[in-house]
C-alpha positions in Angstrom: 10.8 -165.0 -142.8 12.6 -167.9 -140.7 15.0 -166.8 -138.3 17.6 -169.6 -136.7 19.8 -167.9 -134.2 23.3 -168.8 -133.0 23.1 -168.5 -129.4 26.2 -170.3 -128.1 28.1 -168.4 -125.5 30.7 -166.3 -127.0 33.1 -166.7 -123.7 36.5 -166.7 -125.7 38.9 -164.6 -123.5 41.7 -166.6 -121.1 43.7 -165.7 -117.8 46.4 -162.4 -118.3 43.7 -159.9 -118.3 41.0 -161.3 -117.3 39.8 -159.2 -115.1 39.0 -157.3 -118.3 37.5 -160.5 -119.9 35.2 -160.4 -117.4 34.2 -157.1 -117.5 33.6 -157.1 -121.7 31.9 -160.7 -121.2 29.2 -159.3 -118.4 29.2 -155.9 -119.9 28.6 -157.1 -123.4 26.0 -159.7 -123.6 24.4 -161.9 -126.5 20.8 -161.5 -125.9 21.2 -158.1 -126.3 23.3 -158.2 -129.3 20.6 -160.1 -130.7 18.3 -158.0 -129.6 19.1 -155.1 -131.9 20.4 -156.9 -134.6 17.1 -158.1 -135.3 15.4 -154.9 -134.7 17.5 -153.2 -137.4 17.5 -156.1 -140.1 13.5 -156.9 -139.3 10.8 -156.8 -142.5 9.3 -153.6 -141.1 12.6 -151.9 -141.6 11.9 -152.6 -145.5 15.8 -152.4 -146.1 16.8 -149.4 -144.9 16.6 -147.9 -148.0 17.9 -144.0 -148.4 14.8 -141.5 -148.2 12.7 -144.2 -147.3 10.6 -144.3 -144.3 12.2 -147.5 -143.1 15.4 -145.3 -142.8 13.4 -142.8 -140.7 12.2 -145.7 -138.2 15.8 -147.1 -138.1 16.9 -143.6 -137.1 14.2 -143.3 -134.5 15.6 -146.4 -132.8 19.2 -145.9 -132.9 18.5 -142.5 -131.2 16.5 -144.7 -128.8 19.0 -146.5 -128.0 21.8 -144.2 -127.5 19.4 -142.0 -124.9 19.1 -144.9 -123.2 22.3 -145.8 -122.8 22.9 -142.3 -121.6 25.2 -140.8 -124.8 25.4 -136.8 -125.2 24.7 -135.5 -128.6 27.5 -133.9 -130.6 27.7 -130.3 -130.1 26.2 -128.6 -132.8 23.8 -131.2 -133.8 20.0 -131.3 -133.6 19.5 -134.0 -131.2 21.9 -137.1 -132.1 21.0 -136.2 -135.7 23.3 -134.9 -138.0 21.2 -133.7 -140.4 22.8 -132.3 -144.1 20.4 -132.1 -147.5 22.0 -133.6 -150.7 20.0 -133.2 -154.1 18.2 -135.8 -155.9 18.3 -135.8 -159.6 15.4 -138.0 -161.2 15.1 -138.2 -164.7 11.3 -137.5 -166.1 9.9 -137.7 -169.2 12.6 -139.9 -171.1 12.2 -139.9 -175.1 14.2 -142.0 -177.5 13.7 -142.0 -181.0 15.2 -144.8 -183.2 15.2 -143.9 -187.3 11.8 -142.2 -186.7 10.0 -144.6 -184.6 9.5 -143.6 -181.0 10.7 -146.4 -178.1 8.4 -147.7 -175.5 9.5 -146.3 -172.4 10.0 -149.8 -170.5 12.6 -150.7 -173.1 14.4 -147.6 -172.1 16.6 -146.1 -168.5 18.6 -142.5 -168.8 21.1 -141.5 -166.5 22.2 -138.3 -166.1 22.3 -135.0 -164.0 20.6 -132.5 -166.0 18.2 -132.4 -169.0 19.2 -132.4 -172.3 18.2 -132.8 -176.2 20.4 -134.7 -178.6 18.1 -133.8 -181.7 20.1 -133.7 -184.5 23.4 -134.1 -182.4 26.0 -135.6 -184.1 28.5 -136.5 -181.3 26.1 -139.2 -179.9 27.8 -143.0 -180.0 25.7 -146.0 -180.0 26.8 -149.1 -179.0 25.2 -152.6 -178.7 26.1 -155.2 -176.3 25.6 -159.0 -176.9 27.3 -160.8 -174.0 26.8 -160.1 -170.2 30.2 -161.4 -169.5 32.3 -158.3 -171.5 29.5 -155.7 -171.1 31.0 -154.2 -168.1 34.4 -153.5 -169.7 32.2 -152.5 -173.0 30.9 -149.9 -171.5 33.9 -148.9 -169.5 35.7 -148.6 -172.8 32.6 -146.8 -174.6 32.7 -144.2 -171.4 36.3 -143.4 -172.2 36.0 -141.7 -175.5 34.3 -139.1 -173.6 31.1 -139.1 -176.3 27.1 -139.1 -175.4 26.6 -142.4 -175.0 23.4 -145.0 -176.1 23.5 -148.6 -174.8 21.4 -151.4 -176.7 21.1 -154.0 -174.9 20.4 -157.6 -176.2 17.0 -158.5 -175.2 18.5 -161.9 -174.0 20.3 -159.3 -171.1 16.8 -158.1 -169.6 17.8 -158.7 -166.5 20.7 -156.4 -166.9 18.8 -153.7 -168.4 16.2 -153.9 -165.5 18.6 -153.7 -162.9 20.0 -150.5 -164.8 16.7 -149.3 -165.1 15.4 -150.0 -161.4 18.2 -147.6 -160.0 17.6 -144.9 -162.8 14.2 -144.7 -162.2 14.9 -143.7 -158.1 17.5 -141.1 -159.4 21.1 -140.3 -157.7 22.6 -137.6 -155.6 23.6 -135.0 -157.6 27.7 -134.6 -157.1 28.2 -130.8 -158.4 29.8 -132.1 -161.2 28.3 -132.2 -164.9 28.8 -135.6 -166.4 27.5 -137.1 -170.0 24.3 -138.6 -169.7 23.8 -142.6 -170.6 21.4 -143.7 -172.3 20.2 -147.5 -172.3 17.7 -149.0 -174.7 16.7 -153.0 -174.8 16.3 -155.5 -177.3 15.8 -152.4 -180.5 18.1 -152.9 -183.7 20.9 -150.4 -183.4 19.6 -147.5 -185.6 21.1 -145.1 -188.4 19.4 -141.5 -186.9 18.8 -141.1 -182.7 17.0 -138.5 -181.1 17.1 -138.8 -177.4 15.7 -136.0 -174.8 15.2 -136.3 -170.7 14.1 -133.7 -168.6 14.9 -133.7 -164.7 13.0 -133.5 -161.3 15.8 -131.7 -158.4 14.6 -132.3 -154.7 17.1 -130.8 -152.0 16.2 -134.1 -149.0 17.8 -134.5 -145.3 19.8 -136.9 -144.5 21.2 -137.6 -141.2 24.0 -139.4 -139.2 23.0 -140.7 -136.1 25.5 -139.2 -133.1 26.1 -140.0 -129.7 29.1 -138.6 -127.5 30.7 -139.8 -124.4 32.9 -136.2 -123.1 36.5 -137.2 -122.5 38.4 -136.6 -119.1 42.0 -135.5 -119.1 42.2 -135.7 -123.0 38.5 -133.8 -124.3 39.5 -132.5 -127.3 40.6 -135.6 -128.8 38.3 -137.9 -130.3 38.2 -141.8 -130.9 35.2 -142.6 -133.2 33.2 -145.9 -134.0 31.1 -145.9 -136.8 28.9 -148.6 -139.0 26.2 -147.3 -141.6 23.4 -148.1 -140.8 21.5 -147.5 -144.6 21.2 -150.3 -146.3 19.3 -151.1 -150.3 15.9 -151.3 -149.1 13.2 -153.1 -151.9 15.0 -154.6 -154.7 14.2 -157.4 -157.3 12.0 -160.1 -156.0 13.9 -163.4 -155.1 11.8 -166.2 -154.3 9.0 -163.8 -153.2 10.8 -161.6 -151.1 11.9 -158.1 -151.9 13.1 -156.4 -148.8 17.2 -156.0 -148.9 17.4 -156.7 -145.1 21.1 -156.1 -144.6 21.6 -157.8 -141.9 25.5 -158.1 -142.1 25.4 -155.1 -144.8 26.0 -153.1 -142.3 22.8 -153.8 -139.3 25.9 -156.1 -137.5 28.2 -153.2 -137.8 25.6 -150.6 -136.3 25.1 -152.8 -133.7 28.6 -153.1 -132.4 28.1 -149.1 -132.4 25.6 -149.3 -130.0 27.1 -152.2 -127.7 30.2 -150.4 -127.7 28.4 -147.5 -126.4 26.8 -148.6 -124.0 30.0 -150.6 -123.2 31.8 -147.6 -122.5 28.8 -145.5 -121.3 29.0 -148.2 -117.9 32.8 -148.1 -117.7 33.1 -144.3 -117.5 36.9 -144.7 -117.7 37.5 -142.7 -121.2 40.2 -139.9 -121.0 39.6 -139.3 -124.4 35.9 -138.3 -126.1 34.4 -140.9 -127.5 32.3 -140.7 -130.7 29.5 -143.1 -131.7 28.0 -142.6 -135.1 25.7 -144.7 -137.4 26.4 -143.0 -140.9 23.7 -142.5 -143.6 24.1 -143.2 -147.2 27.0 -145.2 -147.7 25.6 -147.6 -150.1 24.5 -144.5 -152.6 28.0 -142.4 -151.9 29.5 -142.6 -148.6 27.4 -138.9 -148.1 27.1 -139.6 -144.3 30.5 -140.3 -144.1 32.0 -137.6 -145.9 29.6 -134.9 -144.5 30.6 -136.2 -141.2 34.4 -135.9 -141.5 34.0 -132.4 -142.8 32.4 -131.2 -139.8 35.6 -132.7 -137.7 39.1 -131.3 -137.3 40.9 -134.2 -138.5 44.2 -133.0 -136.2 41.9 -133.9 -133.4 40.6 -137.2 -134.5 43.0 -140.0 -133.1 41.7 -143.1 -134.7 38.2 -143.9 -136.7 36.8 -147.4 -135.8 35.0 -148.2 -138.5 33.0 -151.7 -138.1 31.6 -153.3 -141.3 30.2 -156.7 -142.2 30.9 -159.0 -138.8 27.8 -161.5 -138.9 29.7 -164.5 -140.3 33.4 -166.1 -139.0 36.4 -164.7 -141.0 38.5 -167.1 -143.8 41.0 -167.2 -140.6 38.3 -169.5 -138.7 37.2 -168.4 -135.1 38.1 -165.3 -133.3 39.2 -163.5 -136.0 38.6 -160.6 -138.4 41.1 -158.3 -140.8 41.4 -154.8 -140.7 41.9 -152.9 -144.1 44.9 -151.0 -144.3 47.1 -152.6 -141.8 50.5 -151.6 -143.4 49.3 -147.9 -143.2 49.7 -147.3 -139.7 50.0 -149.0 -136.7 46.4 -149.0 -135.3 46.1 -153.3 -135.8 49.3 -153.8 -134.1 48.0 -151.6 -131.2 44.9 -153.3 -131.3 46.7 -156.9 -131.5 48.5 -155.9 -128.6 45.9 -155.1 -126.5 44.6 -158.8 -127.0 47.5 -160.6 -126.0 46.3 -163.8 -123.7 42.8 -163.7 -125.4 42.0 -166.2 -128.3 40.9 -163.7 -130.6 43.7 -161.9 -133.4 43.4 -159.1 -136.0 44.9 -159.6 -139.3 45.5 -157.1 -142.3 43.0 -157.3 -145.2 43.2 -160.8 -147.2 41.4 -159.5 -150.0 43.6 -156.6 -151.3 42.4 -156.7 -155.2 39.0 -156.0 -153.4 40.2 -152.0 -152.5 38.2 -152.5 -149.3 39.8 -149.6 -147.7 38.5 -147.0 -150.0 35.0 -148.8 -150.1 34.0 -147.8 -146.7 32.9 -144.9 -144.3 36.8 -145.0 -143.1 37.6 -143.1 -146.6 36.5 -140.1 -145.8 38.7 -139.8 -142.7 41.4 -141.5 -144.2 41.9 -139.1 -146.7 42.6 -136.6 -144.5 45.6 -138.5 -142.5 43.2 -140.1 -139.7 44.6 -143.5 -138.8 40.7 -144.8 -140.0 40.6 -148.7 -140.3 37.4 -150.5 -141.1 37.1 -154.3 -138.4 35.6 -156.7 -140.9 34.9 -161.2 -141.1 32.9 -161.1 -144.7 34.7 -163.3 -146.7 33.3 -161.3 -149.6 34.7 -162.9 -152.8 32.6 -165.5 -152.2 29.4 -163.8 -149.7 26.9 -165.2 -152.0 24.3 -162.9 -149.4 26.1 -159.6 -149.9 23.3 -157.1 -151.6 20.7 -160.0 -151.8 17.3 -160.3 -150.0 19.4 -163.7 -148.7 21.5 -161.1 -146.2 18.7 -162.0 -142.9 19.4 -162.3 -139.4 18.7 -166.2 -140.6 22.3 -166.2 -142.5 24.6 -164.7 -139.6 26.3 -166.0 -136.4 25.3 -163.7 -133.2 28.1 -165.5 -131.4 30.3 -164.3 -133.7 29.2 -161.0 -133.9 29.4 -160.8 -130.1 32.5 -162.3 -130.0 33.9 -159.5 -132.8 32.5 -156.8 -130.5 34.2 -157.9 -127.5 37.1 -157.9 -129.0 36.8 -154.3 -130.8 36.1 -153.3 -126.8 39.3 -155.0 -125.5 41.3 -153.9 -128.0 40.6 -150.3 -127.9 41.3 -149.8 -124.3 44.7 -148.1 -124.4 43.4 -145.7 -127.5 40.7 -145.0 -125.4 42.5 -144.4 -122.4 45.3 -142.0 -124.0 48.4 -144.2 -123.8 48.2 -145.4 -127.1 48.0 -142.6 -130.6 48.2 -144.7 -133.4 50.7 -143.1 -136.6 49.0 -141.4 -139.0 47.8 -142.5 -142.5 49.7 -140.2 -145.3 46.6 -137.5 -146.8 45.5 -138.2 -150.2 46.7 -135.6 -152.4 43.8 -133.4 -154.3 
């Protein structure tokens, strides 16, 4: 794949602290930015994909990365892994019967968390969908009655059906919770008898967050964390030739500014407070790494979650700029907006509200529980035509402005870092 780098220097900081700017800009540098960026969003990588050995070797490097820059690994852990076991439920062995006649198995895709056989089951609804554009809300409105569900498909929506089908066949995370299995079926007449069994495959897999720690002085036993997932889709449907979901912005850009702010901080050695660094696993299939994460945290202790998602490209506010979800919900952006005062760059609050970005991201989890946990973000998502394509390369983003982002994160979190600054806690979801 081609590769056309943004190299430019990234020098965007002016004269009230510039001491700091200096430090940040000679601390931080492009190259190296660069550098791991393209590591984590190369071809050998294959995507990143969840139980995939491209995750694996993605894993091996962060840990490389964070022993080198000389990180501690979270008490407790195995190394810098976190490592948890979720269970995979695949289906095996689908059968559909339409009035007597059996269906090919590549015009059919089951979901669901447990076998079952609907022979001679009477509460089964069928339902056949004709246009791609209302299919969605179709479905949504099928799925509310609460009954066993069968989807026919048009065969003029293949490409719907396969996507379906693509993710059944890899199975999900099993959430505890029994749900009605789905049942799609392609271009078939919609039939007057359905018999429909599916048996299932469990496998109890690792998974791990990535962890590196630098201990706090005066103030230990209070935490500041910066995250980014570092999972991404892995192989998905060909596009022009190429398979592998690189996610390079989705989140490889977000892992990076991890590790730069590690190492950032790592060379400093001026934190009162204990710093967290933490790629998290499984976002795209769950948010697992995330969740599992906060639960092994005493939220009381956490002061702020940095979570960094999606800076490769310049923010709809131009230059020098990215949004932070959930703005209104505390004052960690003002704190962080303050802390940039005489620099070029500024934080604004989320422009894309109807989007619910702030429940879309590792920052959930903490959030939830009352952490002031803000995800840093440029994608101008309504209109990313790379997000979840095999388009999202290191070829599409702009290292100067990921650099630039990342400078800025570092500036800006000086005074949380430091212990003057606690931002006001977000109110807990209720259960």
């Amino acid at each position: 794949m081609r590769t056309k780098l943004f190299v430019a220097a990234a020098i965007l900081f002016v004269a009230p602290i510039a001491g700091f700017c200096q430090d940040v800009n000679k601390l931080i540098k492009q190259d190296d930015v660069e550098r791991v960026i393209k590591t984590l969003s190369a071809d050998d990588m294959q995507g990143r994909g969840t139980f995939t050995p491209g995750i694996e070797k993605a894993a091996k490097f962060i840990e490389s990365e964070f022993k080198a820059a000389g990180l501690k690994p979270m008490e407790g852990n195995d190394g810098y892994r976190q490592t948890f076991y979720q269970t995979r439920v695949t289906p095996v062995n689908p059968k559909v019967v339409f009035d007597g006649t059996v269906v090919p198995d590549e015009k059919v895709a089951v979901n669901t968390s447990a076998a079952f056989n609907w022979k001679g089951d009477t509460s089964v609804k069928v339902i056949t969908i004709t246009d791609p554009k209302t299919y969605r809300s179709q479905m949504g409105a099928a799925m509310r009655t609460g009954k066993k569900l069968v989807v026919i498909f048009d065969a003029a929506m293949a490409d719907d059906f396969k996507r379906i089908r693509d993710r059944a066949v890899k199975g999900s995370i099993s959430s505890g919770r029994q749900t009605n299995p789905m049942v799609f079926v392609l271009g078939v007449p919609e039939p007057k008898a359905v018999e429909v069994s599916c048996e299932v495959k469990e496998e109890k897999l690792p998974l791990s967050n990535i962890v590196g720690v630098i201990p706090g002085k005066s103030k230990a036993k209070e935490y500041v964390v910066f995250g980014g997932h570092y999972d991404h889709l892995g192989i998905i449907k060909p596009m022009e030739g190429d398979s592998i979901a690189n996610g390079a912005d989705d989140d490889a850009s977000g892992t990076t500014a991890v590790i730069e702010l590690a190492k950032y901080y790592k060379k400093l050695n001026n934190n009162e407070r204990t710093l967290v660094f933490v790629a998290f696993t499984a976002e795209e299939i769950g948010g697992f790494g995330s969740r599992h994460f906060a639960s092994k945290m005493n939220p009381d202790e956490v002061i702020a979650l940095f979570n960094i998602e999606m800076i490769g490209k310049p923010a709809k506010f131009g230059e020098n700029s990215a949004f932070i979800t959930g703005f209104e919900r505390s004052d960690f952006g003002p704190i962080l907006q303050r802390n940039l005062e005489g620099t070029a760059f500024k934080f604004y609050p989320d422009p894309y509200p109807e989007q619910n970005l702030f429940y879309r991201s590792d920052n959930a989890s903490l959030a939830a529980v009352g952490v002031p946990a803000h995800t840093i973000s440029t994608d101008q998502i309504p209109t990313d035509k790379f997000y979840h394509t095999v388009k999202d390369e290191l070829a599409t983003l702009d290292v100067k402005n990921i650099t630039a982002t990342i400078r800025a994160i570092a500036l800006s979190s000086r005074s949380i870092v430091s212990g003057k600054d606690t931002p006001t806690r977000i109110p807990k979801l209720e259960n």
